[in-house]
C-alpha positions, 0 to 999 in steps of 0.5 A: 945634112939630116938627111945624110945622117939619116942615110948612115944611121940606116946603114949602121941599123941594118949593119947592126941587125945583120951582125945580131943575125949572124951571132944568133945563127952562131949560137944556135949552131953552137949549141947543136954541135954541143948537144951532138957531141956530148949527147953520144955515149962517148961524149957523156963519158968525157963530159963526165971526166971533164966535170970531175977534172974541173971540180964543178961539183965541189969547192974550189976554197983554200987558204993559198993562191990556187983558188984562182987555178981551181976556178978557172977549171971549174969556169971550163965545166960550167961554161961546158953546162952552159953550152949543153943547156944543162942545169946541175940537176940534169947534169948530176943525174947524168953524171949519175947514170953514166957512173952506174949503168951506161960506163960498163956498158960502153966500155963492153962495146969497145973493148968487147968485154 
């Protein structure tokens, strides 16, 4: 009988270290498709929308029940930050740049301006 335990707790071992795999492997394919998709001119100009939307950058208190609808937004925009591997420093410089420099610039390519 030990050893039919020691047979199933290796099978459950190995069970557990391939789903550990997989789950990495998903996360770093995540985090590229994150990093592709927000790391186009484009994709900054809607993360930046994305941010503003969810008000990552500023506070969510009132005196009324909306707080919990203001956080959830903002879960969105930090849960984006988290995906990109970004700090509030990176993203506020890149919300930055995009406001002043990239936008026109982008906007002139699409609509030849």
């Amino acid at each position: 009988m030990p050893e039919q335990q020691a047979i199933y707790g290796d099978d459950i071992d190995a069970e557990r270290a391939r789903q550990d795999k997989v789950s990495g492997e998903k996360e770093a394919l995540l985090s590229w498709a994150y990093k592709e998709c927000f790391g186009t001119p484009a994709g900054q100009l809607v993360f930046r929308d994305i941010m503003e939307q969810c008000h990552v950058f500023a506070s969510i208190y009132t005196k009324s029940a909306d707080i919990y609808y203001r956080e959830g937004r903002r879960s969105v925009g930090l849960y984006l930050m988290h995906r990109r591997e970004l700090s509030y420093e990176e993203v506020i410089e890149e919300l930055r740049d995009l406001q002043y420099a990239k936008e026109p610039d982008l906007l002139k390519k699409k609509y030849g301006g």
